[in-house]
C-alpha positions as CSV (number, residue, x, y, z in Angstrom):
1,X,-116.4,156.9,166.3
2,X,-114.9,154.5,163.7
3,X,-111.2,155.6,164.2
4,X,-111.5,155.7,168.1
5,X,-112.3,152.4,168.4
6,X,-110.2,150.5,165.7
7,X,-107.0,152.7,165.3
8,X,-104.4,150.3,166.6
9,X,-106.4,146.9,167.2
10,X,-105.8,144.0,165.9
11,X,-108.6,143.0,163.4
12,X,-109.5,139.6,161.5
13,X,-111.3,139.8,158.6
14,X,-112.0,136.5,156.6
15,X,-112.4,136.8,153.0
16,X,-110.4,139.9,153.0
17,X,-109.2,138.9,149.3
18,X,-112.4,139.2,148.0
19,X,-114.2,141.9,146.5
20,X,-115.9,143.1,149.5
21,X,-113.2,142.3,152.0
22,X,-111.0,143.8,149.9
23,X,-112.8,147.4,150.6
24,X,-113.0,146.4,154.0
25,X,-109.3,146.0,154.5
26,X,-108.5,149.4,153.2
27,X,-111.1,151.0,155.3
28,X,-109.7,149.5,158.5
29,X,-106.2,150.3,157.6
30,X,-106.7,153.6,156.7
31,X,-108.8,153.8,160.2
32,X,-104.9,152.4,161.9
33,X,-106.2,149.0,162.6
34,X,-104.0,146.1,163.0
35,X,-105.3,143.8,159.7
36,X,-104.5,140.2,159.6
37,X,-106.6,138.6,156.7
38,X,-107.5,134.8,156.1
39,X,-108.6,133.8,153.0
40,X,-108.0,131.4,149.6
41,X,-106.0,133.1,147.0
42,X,-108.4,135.7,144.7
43,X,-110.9,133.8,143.0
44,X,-111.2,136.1,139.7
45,X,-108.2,137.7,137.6
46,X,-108.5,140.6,137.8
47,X,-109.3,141.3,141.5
48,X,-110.1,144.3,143.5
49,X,-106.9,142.4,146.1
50,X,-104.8,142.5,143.5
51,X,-105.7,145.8,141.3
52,X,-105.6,147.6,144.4
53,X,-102.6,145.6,146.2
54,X,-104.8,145.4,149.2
55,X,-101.5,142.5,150.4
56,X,-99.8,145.9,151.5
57,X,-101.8,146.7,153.9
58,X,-102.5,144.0,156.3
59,X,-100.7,140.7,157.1
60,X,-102.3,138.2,154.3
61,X,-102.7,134.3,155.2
62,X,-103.9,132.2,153.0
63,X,-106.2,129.6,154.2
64,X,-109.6,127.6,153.7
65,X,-111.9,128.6,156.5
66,X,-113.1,125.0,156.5
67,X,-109.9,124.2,158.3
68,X,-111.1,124.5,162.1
69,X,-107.2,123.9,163.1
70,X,-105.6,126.0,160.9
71,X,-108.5,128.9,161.6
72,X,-108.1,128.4,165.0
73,X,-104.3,128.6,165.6
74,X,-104.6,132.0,163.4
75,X,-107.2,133.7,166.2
76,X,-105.5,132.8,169.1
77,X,-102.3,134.0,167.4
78,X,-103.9,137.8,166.1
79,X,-106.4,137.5,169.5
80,X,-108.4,140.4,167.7
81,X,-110.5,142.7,169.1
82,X,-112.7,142.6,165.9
83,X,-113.6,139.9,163.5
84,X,-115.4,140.5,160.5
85,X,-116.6,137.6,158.7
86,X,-116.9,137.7,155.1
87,X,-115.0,134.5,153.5
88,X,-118.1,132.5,151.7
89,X,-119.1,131.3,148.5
90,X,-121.3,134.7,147.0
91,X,-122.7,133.5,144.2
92,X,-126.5,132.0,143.5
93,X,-126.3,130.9,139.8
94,X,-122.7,128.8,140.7
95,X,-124.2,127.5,143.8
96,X,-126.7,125.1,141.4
97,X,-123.3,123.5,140.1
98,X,-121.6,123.2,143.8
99,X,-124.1,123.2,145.9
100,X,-121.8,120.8,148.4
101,X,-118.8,124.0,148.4
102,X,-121.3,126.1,149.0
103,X,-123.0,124.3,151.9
104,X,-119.5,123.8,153.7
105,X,-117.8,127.2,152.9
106,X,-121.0,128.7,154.0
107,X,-122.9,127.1,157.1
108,X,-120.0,125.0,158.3
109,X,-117.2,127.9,158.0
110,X,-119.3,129.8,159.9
111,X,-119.4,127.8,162.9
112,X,-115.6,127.4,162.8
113,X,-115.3,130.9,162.8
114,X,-117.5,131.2,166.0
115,X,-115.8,128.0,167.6
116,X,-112.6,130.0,166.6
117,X,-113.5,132.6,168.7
118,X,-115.1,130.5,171.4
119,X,-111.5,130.2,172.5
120,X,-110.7,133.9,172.9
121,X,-110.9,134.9,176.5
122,X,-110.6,139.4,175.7
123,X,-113.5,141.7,174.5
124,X,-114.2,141.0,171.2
125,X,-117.0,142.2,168.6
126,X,-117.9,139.4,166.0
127,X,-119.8,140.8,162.3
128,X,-120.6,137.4,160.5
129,X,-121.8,138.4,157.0
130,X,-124.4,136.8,155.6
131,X,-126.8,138.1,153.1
132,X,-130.0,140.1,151.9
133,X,-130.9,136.3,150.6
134,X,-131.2,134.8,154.0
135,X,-134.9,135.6,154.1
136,X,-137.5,133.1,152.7
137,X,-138.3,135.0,150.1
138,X,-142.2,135.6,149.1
139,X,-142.2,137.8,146.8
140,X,-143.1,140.3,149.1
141,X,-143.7,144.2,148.1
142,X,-142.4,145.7,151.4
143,X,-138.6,144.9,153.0
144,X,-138.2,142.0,155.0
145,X,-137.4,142.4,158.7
146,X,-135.0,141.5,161.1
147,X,-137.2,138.5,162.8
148,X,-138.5,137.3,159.6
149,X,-138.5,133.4,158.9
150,X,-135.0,132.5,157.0
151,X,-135.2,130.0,154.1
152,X,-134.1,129.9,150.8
153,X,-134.8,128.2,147.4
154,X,-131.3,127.7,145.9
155,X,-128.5,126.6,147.8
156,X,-126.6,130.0,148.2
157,X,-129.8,131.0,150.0
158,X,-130.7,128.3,151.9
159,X,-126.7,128.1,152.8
160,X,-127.0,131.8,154.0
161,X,-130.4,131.8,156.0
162,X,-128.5,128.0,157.8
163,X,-125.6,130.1,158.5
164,X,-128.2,132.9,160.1
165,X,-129.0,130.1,162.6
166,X,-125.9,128.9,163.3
167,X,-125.1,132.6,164.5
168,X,-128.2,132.0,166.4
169,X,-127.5,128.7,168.0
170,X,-124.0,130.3,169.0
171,X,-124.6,132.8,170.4
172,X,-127.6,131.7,172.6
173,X,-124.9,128.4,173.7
174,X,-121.8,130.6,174.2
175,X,-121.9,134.3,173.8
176,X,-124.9,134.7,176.1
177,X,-125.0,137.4,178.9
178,X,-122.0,138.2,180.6
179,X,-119.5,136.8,177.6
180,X,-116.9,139.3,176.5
181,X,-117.7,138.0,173.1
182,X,-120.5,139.9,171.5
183,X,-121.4,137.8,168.2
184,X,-124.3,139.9,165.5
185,X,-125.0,139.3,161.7
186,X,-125.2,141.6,158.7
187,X,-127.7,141.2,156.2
188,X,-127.0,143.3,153.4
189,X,-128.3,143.8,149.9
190,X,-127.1,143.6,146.2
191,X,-123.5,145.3,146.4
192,X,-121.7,147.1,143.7
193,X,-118.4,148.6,143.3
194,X,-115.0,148.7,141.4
195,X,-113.4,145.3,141.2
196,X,-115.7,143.1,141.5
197,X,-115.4,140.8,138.7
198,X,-116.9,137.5,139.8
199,X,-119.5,135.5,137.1
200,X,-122.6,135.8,136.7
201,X,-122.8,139.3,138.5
202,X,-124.9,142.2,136.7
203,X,-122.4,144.8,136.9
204,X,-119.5,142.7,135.8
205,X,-121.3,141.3,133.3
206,X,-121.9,144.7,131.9
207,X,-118.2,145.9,132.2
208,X,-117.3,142.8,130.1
209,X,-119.5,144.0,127.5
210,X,-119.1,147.2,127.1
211,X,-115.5,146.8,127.2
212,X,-115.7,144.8,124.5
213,X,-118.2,146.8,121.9
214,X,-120.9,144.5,123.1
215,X,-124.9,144.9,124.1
216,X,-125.6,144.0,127.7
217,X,-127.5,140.7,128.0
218,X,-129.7,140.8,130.6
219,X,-131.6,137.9,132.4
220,X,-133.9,139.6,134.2
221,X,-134.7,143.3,133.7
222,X,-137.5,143.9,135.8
223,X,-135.9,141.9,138.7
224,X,-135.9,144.2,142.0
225,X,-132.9,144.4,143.9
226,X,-132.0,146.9,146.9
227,X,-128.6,148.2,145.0
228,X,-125.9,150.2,147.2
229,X,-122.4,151.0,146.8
230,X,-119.9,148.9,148.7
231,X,-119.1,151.5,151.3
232,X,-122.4,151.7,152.4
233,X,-122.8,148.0,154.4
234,X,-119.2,148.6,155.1
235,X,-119.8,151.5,157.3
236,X,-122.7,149.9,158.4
237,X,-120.6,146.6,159.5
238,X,-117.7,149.2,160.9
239,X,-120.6,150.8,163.2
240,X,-122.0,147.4,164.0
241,X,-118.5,146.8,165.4
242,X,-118.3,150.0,167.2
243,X,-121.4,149.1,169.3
244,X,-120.4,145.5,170.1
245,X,-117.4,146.5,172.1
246,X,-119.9,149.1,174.1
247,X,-120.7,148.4,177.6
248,X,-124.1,148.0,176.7
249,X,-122.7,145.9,173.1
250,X,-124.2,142.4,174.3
251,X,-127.9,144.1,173.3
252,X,-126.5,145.0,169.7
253,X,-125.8,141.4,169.4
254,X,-128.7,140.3,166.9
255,X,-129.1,140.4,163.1
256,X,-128.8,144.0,161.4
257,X,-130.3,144.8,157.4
258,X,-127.9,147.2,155.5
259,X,-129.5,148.4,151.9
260,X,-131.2,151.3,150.2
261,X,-134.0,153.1,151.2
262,X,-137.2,150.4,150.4
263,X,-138.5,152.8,147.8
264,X,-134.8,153.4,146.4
265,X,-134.6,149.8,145.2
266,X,-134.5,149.3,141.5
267,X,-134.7,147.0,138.5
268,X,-131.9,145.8,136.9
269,X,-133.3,147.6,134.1
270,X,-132.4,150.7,135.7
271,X,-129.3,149.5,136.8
272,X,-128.4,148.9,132.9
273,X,-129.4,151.9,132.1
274,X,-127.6,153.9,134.1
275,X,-124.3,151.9,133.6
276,X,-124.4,152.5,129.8
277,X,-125.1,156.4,130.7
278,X,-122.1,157.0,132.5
279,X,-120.4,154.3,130.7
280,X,-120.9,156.7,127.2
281,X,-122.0,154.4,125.1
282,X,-123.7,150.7,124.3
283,X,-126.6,149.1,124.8
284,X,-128.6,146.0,126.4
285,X,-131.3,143.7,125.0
286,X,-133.2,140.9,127.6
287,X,-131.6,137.3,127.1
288,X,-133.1,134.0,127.8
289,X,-133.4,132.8,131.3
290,X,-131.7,128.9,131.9
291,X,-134.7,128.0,133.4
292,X,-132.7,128.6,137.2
293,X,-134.7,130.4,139.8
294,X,-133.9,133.7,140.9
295,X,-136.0,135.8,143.2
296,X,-138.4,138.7,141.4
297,X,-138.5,140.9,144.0
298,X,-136.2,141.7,147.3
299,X,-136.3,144.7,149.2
300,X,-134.9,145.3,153.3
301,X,-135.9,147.0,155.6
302,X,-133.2,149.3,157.7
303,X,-135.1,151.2,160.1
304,X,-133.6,149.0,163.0
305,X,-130.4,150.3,161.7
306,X,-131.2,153.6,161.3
307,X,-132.7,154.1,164.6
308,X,-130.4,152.0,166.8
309,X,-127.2,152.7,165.1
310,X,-127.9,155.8,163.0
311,X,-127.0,154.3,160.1
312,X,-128.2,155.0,157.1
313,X,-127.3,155.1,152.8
314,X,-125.7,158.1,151.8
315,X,-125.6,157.9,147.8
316,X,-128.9,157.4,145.2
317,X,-128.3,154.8,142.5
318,X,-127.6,157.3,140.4
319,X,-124.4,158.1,142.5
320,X,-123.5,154.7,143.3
321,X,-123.0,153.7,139.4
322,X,-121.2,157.1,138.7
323,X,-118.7,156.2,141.4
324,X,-118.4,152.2,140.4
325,X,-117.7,153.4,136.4
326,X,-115.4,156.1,137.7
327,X,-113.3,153.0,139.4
328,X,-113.8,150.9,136.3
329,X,-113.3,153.8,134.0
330,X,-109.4,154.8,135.7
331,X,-108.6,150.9,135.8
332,X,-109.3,150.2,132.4
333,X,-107.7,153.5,130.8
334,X,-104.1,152.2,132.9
335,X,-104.6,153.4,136.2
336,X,-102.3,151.2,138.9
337,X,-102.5,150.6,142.3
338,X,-101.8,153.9,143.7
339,X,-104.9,155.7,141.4
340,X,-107.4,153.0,142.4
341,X,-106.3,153.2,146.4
342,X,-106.5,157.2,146.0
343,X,-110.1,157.0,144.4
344,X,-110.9,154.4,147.4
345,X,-109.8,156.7,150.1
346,X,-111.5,159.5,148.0
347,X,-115.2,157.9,148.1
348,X,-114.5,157.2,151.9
349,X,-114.3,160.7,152.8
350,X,-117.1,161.7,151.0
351,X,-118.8,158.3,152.7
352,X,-118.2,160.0,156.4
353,X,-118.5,163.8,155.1
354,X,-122.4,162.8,154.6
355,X,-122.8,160.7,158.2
């Protein structure tokens, strides 16, 4: 399904130099799409862009997607048949110290992407990314649902569940019925992967360590996350895609959860632990919260997306931190471009072996 419908379109994808964009890129290429990214420069050195010279295979803009003109002239240049919206500001702890960025990168560059498109007059399927934090969090034991309130108590979140309604608000004023523009979100959960290297993430933070002889500090071991492996919301945002150009696509056009089984999500103490296991060595010891707040518990529910897209995680934690050292492992022991791309393409297979 995936190959039949991109292999020679033209795709957008927005924040394609970041970590998860950067995945995303590949996949699409090596599914024959037509890639034209539009994005800042890599925010981290390393990067997952870089490391795996993602540049190669798609034709890579630079640009802020808070410039409407700029964004705008790029679509109606590319006219895609696919956009896939990931360009944001990811982080919760750095969204205390620019809460403004993060408003503006976040709610506004979302509606410029959607006003982008507004101008597009083809089919096209729209996947704006948002995240697992758009809910209002409670607290709650069992996974949030599709149609459950947005909210938010730090500005990443809140930015993410106003983005939510800004899909909303677009898509009920422009994309109703009848518009060859089919608009849907992606809600997915706590991502891991190789190259990731932004702050303040778990599994970066325990790379750093290790690498350097050093216990893992942990803020929060008992925190519950629903952990998955990169590929796994990709394929989900690929078949999102799929569905949106369908003849029947405009009823696929609402918000989607991507994560782990409920009763597969973890602590991060788990998470540690299973890092330093494949890892071969170290350790971890709790640190001392900054007093910031950071949701306890989070869990999603997927059966929408199981049963209307069959969709569904392939790989356990277990698997999902063997194959995120193994990328880590083979870039840190030398391994270039071409090894890293290889492994990439590798863990896709086995990704669609499973479907």
């Amino acid at each position: 399904m995936l190959q039949r419908t991109y292999a020679g379109e033209r795709v957008l994808v927005t924040g394609h130099t970041g970590f998860k964009g950067s995945w995303l890129t590949l996949w699409l290429a090596e599914l024959g799409a037509q890639v034209t990214g539009y994005a800042q420069e890599p925010a981290t050195d390393p990067s997952a862009f870089v490391a795996m010279d993602v540049a190669r295979d798609c034709d890579h803009l630079v640009g802020d997607i808070r410039d409407l003109t700029r964004l705008t002239a790029v679509v109606q240049d590319v006219r895609p048949r696919a956009v896939f919206h990931l360009a944001a500001q990811a982080l919760v702890r750095a969204s205390y110290d620019a809460p403004m960025e993060t408003l503006t990168t976040n709610v506004i560059g979302t509606a410029n992407v959607l006003e982008a498109v507004r101008g597009l007059s083809g089919p096209c399927a729209v996947v704006i990314i948002t995240s697992d934090k758009c809910y209002e969090n409670r607290e709650w034991l069992y996974g949030y649902r599709e149609e459950d309130a947005m909210g938010g108590h730090d500005p990443y979140s809140m930015s993410k569940g106003a983005a939510e309604l800004v899909v909303a608000s677009w898509r009920r004023s422009y994309f109703g019925s009848g518009s060859p523009i089919r608009v849907a979100s992606a809600r997915a959960g706590n991502v891991v992967g190789g190259g990731d290297w932004s702050r303040d993430r778990l599994v970066v933070d325990a790379i750093r360590a290790l690498a350097a002889g050093q216990d893992i500090s942990v803020r929060h071991p008992e925190a519950v996350r629903p952990w998955q492996h990169v590929l796994e919301p990709l394929a989900g945002y690929l078949m999102l895609g799929c569905h949106l150009l369908r003849p029947d696509g405009e009823t696929y056009a609402t918000g989607w959860n991507f994560g782990p089984r409920t009763d597969l999500a973890h602590p991060a103490r788990d998470v540690v632990e299973g890092w330093i296991r494949h890892w071969g060595s170290g350790g971890w010891s709790p640190t001392l919260s900054d007093g910031r707040h950071e949701a306890q518990t989070l869990r999603l529910s997927i059966e929408k997306a199981a049963h209307r897209l069959g969709w569904r995680p392939r790989w356990d934690l277990d698997e999902t931190l063997r194959r995120t050292v193994d990328w880590y492992r083979t870039h840190a022991d030398g391994g270039g471009a071409e090894a890293l791309r290889a492994m990439v393409r590798a863990q896709i297979a086995d990704d669609l072996a499973l479907g």
